[in-house]
mmJSON file of the N, C-alpha and C atoms, coordinates in Angstrom:
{"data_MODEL":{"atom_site":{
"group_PDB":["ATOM","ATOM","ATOM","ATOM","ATOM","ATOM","ATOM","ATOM","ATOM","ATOM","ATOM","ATOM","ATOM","ATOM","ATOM","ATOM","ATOM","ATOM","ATOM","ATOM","ATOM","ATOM","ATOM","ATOM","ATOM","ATOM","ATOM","ATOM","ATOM","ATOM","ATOM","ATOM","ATOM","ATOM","ATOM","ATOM","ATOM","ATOM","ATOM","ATOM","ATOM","ATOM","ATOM","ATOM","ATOM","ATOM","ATOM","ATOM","ATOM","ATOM","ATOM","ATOM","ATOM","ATOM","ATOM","ATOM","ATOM","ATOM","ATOM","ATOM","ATOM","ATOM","ATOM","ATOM","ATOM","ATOM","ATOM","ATOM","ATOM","ATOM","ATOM","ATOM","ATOM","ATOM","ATOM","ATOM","ATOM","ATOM","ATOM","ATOM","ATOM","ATOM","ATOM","ATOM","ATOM","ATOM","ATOM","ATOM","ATOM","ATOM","ATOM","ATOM","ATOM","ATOM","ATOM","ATOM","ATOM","ATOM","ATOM","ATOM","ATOM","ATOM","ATOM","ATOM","ATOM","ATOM","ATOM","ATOM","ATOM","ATOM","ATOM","ATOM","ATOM","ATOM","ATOM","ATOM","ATOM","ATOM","ATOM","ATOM","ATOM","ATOM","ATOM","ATOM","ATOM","ATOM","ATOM","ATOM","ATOM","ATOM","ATOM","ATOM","ATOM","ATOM","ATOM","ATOM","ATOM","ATOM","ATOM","ATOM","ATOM","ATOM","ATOM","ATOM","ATOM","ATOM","ATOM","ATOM","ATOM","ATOM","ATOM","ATOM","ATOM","ATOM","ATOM","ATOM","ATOM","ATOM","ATOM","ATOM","ATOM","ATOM","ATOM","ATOM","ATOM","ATOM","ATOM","ATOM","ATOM","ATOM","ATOM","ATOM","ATOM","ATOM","ATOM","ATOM","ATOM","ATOM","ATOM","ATOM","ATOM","ATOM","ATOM","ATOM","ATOM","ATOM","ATOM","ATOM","ATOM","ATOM","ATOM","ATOM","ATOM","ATOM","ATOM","ATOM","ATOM","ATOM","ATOM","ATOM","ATOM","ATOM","ATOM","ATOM","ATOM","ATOM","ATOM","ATOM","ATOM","ATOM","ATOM","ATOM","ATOM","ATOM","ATOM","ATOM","ATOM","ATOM","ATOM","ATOM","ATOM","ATOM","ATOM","ATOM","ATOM","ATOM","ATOM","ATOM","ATOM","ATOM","ATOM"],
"id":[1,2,3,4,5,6,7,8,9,10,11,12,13,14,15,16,17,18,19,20,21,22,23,24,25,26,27,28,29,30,31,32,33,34,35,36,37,38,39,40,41,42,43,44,45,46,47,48,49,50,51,52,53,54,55,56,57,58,59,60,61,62,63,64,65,66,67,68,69,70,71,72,73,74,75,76,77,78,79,80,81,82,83,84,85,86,87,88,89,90,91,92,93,94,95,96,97,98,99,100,101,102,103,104,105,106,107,108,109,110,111,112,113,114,115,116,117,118,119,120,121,122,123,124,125,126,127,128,129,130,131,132,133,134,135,136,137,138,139,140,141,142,143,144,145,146,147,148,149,150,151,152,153,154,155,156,157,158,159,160,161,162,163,164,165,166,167,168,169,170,171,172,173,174,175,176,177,178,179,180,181,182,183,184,185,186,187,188,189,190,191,192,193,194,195,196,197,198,199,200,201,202,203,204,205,206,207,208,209,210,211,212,213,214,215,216,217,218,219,220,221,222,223,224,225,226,227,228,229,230,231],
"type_symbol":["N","C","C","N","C","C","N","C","C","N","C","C","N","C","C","N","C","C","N","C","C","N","C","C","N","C","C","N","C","C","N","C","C","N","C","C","N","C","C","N","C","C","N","C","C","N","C","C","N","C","C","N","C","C","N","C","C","N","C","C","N","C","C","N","C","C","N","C","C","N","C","C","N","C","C","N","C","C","N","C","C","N","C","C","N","C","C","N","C","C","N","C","C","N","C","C","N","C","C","N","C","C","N","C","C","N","C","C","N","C","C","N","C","C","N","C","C","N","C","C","N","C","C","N","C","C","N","C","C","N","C","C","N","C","C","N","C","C","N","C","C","N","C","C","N","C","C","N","C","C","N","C","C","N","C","C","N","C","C","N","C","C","N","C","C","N","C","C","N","C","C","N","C","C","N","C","C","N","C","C","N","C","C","N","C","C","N","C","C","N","C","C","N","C","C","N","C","C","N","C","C","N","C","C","N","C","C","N","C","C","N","C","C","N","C","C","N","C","C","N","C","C","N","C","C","N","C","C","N","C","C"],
"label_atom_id":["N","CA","C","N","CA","C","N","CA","C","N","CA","C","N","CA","C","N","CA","C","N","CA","C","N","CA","C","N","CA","C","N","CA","C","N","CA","C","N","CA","C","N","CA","C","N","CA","C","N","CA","C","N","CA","C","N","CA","C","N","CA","C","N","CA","C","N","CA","C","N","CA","C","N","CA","C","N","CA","C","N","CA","C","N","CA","C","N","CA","C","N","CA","C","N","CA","C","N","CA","C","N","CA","C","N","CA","C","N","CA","C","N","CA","C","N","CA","C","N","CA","C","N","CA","C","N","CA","C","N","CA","C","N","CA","C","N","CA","C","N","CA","C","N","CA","C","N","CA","C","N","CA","C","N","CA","C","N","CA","C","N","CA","C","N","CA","C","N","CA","C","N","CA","C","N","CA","C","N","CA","C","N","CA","C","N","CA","C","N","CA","C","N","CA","C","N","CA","C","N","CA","C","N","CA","C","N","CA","C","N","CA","C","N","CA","C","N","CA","C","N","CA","C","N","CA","C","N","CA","C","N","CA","C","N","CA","C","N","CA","C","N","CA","C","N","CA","C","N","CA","C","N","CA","C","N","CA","C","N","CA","C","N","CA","C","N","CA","C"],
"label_alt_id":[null,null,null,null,null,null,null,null,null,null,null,null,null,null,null,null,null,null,null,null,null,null,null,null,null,null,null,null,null,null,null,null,null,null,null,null,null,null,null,null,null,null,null,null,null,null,null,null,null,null,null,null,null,null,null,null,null,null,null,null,null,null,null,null,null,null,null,null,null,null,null,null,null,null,null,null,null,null,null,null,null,null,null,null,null,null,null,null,null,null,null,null,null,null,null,null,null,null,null,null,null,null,null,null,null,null,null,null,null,null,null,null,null,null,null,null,null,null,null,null,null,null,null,null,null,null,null,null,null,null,null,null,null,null,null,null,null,null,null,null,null,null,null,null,null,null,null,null,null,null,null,null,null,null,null,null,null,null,null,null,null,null,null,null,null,null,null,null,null,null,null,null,null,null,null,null,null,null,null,null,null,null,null,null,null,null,null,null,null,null,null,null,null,null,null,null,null,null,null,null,null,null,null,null,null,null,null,null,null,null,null,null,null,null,null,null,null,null,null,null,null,null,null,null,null,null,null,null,null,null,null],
"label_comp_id":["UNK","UNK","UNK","UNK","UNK","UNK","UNK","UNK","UNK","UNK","UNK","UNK","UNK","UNK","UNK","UNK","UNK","UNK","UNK","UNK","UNK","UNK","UNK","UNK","UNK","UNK","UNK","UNK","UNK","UNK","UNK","UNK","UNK","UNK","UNK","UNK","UNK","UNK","UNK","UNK","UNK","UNK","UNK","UNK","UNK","UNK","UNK","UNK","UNK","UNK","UNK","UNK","UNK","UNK","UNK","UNK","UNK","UNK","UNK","UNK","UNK","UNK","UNK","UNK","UNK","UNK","UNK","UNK","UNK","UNK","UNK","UNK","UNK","UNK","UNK","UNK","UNK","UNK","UNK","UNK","UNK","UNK","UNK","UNK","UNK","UNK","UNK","UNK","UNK","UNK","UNK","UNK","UNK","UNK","UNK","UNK","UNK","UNK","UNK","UNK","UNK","UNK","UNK","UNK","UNK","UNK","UNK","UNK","UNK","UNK","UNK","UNK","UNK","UNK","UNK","UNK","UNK","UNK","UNK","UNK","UNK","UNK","UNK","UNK","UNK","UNK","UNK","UNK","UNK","UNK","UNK","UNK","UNK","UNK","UNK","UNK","UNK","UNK","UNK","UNK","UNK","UNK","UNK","UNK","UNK","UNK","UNK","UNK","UNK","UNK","UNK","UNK","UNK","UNK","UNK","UNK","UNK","UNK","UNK","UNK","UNK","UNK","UNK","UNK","UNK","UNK","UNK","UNK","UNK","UNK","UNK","UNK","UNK","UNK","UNK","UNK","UNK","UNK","UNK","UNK","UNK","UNK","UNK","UNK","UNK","UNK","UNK","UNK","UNK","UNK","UNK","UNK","UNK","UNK","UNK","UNK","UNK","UNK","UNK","UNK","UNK","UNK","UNK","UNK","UNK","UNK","UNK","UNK","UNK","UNK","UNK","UNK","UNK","UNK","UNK","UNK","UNK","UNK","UNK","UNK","UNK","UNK","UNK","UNK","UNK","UNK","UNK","UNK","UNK","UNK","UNK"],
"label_asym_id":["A","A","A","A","A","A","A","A","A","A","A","A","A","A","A","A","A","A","A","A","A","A","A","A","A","A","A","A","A","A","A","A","A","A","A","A","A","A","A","A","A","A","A","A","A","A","A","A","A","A","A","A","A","A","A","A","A","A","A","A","A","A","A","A","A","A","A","A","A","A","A","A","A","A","A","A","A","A","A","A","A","A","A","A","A","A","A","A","A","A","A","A","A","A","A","A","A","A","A","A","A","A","A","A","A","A","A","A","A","A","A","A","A","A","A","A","A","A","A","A","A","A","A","A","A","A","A","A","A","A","A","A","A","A","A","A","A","A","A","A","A","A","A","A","A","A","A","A","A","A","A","A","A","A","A","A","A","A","A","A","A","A","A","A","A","A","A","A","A","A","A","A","A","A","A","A","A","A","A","A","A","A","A","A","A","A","A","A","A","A","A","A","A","A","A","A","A","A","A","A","A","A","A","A","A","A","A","A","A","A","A","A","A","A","A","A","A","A","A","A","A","A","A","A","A","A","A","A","A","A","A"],
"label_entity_id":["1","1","1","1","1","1","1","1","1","1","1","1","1","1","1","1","1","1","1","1","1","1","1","1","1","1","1","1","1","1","1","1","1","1","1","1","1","1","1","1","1","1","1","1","1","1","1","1","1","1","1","1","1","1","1","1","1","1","1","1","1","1","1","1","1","1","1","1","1","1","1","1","1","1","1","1","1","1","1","1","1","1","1","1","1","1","1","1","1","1","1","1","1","1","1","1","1","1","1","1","1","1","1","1","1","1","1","1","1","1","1","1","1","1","1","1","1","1","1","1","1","1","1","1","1","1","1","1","1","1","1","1","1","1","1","1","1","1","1","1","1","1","1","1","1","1","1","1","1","1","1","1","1","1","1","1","1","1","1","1","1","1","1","1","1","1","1","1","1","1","1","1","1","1","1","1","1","1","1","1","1","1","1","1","1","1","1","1","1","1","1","1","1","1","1","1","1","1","1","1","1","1","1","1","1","1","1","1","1","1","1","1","1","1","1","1","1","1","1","1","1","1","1","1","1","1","1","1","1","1","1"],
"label_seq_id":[1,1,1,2,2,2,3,3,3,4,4,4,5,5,5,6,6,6,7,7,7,8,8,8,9,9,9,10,10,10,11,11,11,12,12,12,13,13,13,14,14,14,15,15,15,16,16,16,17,17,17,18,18,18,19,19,19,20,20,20,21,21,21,22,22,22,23,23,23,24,24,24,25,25,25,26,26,26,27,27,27,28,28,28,29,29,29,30,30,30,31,31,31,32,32,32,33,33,33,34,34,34,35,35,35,36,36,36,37,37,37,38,38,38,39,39,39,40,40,40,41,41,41,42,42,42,43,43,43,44,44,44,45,45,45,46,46,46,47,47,47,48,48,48,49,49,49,50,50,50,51,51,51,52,52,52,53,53,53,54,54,54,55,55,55,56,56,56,57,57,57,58,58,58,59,59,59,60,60,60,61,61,61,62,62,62,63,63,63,64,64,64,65,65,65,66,66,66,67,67,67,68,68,68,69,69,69,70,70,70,71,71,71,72,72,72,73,73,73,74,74,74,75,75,75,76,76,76,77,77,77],
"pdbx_PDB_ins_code":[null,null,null,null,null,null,null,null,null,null,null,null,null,null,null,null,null,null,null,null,null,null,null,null,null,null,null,null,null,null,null,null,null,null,null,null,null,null,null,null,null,null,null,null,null,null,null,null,null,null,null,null,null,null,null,null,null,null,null,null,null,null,null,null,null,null,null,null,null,null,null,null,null,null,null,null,null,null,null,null,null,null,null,null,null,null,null,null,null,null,null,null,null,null,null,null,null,null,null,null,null,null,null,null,null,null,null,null,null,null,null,null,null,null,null,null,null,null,null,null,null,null,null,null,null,null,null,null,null,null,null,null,null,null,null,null,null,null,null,null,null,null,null,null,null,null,null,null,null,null,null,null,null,null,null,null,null,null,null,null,null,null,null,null,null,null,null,null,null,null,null,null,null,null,null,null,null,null,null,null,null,null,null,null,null,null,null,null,null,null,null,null,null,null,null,null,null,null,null,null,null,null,null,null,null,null,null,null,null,null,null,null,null,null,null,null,null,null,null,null,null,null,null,null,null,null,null,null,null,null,null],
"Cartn_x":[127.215,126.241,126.024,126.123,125.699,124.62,124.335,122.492,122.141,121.107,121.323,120.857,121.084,121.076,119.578,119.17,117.494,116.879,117.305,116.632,116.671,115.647,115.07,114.752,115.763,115.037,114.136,114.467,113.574,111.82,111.961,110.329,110.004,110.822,110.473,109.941,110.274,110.342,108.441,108.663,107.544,105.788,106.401,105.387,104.838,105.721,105.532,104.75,105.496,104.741,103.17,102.997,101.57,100.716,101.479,100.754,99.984,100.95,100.415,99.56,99.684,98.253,97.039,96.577,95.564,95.407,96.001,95.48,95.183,95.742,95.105,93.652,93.7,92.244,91.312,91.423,90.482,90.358,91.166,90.734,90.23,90.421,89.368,87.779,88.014,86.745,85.819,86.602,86.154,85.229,85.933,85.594,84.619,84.349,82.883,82.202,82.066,81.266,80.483,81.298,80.937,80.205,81.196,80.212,78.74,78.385,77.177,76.717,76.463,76.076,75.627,76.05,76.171,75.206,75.624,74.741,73.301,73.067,71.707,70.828,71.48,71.092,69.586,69.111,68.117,67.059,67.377,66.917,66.026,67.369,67.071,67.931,67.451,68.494,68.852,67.871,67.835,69.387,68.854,69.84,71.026,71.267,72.85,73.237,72.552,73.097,73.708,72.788,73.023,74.444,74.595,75.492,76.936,76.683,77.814,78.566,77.912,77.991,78.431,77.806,78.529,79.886,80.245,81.588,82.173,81.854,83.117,83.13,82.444,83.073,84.036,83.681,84.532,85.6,85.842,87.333,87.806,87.069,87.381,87.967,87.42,88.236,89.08,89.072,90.215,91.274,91.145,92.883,93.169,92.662,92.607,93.536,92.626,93.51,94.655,94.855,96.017,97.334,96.834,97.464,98.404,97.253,97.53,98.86,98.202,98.749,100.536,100.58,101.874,102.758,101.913,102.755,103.065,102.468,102.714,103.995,103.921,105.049,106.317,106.567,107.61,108.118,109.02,110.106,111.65,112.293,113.914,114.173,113.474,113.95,115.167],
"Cartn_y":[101.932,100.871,100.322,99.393,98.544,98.135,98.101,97.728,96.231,96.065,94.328,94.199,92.708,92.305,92.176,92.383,92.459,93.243,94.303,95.302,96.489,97.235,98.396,99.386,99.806,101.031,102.239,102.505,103.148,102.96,101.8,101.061,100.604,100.498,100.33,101.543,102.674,104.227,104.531,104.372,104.578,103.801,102.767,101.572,102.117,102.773,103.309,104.406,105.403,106.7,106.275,105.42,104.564,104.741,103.561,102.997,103.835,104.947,106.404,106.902,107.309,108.254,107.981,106.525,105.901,105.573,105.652,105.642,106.589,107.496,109.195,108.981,108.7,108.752,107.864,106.783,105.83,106.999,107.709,108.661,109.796,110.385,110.803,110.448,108.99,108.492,108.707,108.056,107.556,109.345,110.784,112.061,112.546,111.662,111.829,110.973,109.643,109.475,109.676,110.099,110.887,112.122,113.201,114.278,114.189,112.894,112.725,112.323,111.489,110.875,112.628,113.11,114.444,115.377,115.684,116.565,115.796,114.377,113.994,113.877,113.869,113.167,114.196,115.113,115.927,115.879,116.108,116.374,115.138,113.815,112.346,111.489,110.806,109.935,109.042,108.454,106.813,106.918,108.472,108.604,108.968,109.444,109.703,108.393,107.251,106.271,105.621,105.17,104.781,104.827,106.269,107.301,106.789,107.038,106.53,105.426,103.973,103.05,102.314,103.289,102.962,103.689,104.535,105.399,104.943,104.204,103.564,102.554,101.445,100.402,100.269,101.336,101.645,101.694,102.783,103.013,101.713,100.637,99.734,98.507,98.43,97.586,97.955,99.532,99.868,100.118,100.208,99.929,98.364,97.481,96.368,95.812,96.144,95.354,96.642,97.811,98.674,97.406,97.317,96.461,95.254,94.089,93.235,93.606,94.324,94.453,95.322,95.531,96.429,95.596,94.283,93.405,92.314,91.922,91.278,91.755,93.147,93.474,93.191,93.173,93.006,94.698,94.65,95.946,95.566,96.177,96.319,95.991,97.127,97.463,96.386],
"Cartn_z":[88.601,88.671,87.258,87.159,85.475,85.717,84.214,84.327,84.123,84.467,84.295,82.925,82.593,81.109,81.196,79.507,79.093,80.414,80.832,81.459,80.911,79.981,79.71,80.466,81.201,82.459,81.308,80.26,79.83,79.674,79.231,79.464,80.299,81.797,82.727,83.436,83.076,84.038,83.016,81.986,80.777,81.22,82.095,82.103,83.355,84.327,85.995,85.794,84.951,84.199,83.994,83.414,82.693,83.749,85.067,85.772,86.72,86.972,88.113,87.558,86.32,85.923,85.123,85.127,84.955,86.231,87.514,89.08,88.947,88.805,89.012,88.814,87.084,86.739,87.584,88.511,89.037,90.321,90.681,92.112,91.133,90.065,89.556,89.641,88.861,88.621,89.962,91.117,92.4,92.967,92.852,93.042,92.337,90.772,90.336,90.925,90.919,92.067,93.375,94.021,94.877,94.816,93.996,93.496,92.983,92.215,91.726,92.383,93.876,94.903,95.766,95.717,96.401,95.976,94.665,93.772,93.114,93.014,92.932,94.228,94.834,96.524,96.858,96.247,96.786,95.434,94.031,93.538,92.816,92.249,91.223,92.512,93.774,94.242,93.648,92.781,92.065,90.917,90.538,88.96,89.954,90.759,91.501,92.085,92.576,93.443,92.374,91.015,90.246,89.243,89.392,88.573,89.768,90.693,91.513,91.552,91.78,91.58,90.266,89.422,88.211,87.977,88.162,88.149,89.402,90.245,91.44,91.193,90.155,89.574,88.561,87.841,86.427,87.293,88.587,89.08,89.625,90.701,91.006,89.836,88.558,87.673,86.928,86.662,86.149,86.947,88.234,89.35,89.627,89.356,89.295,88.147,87.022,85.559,85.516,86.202,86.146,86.816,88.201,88.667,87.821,87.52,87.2,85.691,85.325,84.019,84.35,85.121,85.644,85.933,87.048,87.287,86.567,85.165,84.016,83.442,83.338,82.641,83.263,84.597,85.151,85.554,86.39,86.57,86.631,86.563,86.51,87.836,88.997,90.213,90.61],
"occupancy":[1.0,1.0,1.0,1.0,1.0,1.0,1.0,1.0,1.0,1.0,1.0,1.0,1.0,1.0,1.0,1.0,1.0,1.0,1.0,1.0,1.0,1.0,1.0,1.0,1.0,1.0,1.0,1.0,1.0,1.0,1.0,1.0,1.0,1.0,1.0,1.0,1.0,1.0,1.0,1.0,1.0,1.0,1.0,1.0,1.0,1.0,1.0,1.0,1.0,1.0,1.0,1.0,1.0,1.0,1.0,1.0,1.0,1.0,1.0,1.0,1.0,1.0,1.0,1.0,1.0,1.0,1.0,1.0,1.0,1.0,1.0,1.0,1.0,1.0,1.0,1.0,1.0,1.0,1.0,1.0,1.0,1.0,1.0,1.0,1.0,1.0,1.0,1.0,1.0,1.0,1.0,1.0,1.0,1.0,1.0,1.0,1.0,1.0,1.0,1.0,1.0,1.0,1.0,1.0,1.0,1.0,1.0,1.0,1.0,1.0,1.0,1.0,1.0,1.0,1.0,1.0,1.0,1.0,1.0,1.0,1.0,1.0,1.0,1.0,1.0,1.0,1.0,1.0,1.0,1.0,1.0,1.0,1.0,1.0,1.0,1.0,1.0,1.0,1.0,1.0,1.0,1.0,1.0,1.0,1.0,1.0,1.0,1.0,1.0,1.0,1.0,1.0,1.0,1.0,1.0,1.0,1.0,1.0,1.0,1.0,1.0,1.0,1.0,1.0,1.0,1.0,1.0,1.0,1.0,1.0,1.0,1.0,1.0,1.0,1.0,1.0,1.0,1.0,1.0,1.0,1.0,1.0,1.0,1.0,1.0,1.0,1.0,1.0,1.0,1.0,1.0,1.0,1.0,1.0,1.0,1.0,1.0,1.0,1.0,1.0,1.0,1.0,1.0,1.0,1.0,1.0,1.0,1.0,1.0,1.0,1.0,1.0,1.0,1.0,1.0,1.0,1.0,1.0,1.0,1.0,1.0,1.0,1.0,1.0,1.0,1.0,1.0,1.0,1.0,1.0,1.0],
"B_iso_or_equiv":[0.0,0.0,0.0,0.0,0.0,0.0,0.0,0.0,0.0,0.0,0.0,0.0,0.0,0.0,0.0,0.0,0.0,0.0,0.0,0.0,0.0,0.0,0.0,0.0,0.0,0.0,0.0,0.0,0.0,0.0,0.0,0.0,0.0,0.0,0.0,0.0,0.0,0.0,0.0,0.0,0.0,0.0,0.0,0.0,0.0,0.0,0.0,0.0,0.0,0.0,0.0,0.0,0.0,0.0,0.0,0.0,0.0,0.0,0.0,0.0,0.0,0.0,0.0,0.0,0.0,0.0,0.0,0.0,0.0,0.0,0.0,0.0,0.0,0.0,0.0,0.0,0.0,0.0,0.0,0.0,0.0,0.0,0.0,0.0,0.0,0.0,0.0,0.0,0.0,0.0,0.0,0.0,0.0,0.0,0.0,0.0,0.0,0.0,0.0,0.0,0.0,0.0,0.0,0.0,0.0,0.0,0.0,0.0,0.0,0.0,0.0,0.0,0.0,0.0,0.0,0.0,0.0,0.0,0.0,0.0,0.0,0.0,0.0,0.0,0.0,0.0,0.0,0.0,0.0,0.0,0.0,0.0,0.0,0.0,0.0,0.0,0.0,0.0,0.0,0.0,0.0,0.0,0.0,0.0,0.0,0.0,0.0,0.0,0.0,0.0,0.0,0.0,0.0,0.0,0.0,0.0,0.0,0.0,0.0,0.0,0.0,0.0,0.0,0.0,0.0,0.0,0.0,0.0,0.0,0.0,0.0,0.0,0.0,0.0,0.0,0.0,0.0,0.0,0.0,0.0,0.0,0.0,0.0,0.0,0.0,0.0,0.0,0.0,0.0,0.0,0.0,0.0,0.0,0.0,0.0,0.0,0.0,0.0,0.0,0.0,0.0,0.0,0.0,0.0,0.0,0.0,0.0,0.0,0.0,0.0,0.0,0.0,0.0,0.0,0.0,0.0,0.0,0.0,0.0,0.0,0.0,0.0,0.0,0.0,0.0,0.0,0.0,0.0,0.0,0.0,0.0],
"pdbx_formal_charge":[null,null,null,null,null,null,null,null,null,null,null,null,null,null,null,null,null,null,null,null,null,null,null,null,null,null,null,null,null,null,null,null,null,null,null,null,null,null,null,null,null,null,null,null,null,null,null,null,null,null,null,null,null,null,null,null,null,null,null,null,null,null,null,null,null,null,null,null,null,null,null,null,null,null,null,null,null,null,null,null,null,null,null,null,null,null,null,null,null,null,null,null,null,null,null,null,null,null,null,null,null,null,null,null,null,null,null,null,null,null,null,null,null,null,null,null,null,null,null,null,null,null,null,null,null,null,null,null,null,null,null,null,null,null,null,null,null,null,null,null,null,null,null,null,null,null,null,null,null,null,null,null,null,null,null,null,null,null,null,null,null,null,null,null,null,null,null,null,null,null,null,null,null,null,null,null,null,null,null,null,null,null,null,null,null,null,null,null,null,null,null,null,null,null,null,null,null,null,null,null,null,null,null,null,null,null,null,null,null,null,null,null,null,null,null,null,null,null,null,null,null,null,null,null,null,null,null,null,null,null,null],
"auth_seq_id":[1,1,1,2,2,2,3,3,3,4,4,4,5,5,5,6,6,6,7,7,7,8,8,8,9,9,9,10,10,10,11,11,11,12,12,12,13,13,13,14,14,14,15,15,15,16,16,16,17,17,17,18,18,18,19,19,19,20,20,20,21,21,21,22,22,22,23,23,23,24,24,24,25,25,25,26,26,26,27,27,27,28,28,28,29,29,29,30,30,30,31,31,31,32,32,32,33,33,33,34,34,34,35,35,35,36,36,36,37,37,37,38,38,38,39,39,39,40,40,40,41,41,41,42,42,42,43,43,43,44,44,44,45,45,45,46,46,46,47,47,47,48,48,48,49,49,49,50,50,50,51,51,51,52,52,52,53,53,53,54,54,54,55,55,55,56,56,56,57,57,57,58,58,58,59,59,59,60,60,60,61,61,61,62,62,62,63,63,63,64,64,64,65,65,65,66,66,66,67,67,67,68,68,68,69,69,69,70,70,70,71,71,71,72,72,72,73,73,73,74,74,74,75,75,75,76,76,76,77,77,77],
"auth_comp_id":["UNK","UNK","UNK","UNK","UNK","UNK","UNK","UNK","UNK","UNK","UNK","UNK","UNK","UNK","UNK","UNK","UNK","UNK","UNK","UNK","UNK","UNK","UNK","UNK","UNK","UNK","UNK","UNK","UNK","UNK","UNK","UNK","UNK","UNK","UNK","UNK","UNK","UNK","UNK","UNK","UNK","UNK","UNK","UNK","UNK","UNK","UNK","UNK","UNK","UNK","UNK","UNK","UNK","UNK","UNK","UNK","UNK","UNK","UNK","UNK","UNK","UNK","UNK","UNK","UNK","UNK","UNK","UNK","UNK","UNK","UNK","UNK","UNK","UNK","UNK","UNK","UNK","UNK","UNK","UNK","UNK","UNK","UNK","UNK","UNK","UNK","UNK","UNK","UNK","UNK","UNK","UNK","UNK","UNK","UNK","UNK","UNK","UNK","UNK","UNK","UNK","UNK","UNK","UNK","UNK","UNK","UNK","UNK","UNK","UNK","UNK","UNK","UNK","UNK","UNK","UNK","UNK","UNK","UNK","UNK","UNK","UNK","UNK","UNK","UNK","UNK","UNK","UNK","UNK","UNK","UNK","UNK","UNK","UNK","UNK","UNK","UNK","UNK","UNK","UNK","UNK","UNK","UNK","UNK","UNK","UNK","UNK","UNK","UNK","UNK","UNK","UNK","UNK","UNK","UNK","UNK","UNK","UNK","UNK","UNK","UNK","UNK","UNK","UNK","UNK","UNK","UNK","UNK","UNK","UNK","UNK","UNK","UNK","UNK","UNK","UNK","UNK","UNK","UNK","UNK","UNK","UNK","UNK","UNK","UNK","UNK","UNK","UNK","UNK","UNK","UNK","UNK","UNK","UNK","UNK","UNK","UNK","UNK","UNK","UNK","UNK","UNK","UNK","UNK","UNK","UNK","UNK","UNK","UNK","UNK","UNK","UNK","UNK","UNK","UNK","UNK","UNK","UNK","UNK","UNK","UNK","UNK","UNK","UNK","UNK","UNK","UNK","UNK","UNK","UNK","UNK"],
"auth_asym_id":["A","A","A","A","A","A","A","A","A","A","A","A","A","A","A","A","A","A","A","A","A","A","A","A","A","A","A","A","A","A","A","A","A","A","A","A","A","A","A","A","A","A","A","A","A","A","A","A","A","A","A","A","A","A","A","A","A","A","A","A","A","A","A","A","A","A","A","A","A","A","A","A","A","A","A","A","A","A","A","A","A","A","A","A","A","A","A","A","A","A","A","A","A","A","A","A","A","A","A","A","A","A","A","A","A","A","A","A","A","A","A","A","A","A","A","A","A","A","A","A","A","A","A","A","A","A","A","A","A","A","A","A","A","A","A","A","A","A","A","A","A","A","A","A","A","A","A","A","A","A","A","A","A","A","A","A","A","A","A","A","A","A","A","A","A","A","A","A","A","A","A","A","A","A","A","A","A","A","A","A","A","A","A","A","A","A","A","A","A","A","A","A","A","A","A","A","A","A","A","A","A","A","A","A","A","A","A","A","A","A","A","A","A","A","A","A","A","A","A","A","A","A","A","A","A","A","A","A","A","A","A"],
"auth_atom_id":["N","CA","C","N","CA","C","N","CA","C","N","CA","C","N","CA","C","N","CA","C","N","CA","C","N","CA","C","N","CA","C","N","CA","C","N","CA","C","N","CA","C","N","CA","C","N","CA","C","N","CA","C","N","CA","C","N","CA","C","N","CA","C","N","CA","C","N","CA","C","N","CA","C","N","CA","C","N","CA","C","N","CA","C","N","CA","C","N","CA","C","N","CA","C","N","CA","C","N","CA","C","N","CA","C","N","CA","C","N","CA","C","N","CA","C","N","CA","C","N","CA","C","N","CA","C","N","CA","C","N","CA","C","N","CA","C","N","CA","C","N","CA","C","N","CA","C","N","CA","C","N","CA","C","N","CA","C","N","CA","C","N","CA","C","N","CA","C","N","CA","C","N","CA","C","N","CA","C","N","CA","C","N","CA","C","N","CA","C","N","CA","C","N","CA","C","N","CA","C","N","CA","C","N","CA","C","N","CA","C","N","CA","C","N","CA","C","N","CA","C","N","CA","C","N","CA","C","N","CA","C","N","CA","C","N","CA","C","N","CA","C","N","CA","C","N","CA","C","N","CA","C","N","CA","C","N","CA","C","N","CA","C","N","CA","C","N","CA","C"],
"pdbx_PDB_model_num":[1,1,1,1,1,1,1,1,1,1,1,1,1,1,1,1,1,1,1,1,1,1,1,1,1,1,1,1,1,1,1,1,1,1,1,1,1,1,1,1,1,1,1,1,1,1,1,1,1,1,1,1,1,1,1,1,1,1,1,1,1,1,1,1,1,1,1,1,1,1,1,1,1,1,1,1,1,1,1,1,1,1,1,1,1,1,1,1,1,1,1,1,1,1,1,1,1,1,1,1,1,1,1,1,1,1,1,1,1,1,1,1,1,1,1,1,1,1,1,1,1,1,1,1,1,1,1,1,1,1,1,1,1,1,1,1,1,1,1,1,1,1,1,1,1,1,1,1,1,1,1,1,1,1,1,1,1,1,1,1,1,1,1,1,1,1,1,1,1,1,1,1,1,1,1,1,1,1,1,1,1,1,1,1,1,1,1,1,1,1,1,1,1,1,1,1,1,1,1,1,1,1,1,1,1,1,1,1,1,1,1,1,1,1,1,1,1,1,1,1,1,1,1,1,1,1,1,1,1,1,1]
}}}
């Protein structure tokens, strides 16, 4: 198989690498959320709803500009 011209499979495999485990971290993020929704829910609801909402937005814009930014770069495929 030949590779195509101005295609970097190395920075292409590098950029994929990137893109998976800053998702990781947004289903991270998304599992503190929850957890703090969970674990305030009896004691501070205001400070857990709060705490949630703010850590499932952080995850919601950071899989977003993950996105966008992945597909800026382009791929080889």
């Amino acid at each position: 198989m030949t590779p195509r011209p101005g295609c970097d499979y190395a920075t292409a495999l590098a950029t994929e690498r990137t893109f998976l485990a800053r998702q990781g971290m947004t289903l991270g993020l998304l599992v503190g959320a929850v957890a703090a929704q969970c674990l305030f829910a009896t004691w501070l609801p205001l400070l857990g709803c709060v705490l949630s909402v703010a850590l499932a937005a952080m995850a919601i814009l950071m899989s977003a500009a993950d996105v966008i930014r992945w597909r800026r770069i382009g791929k080889c495929g």
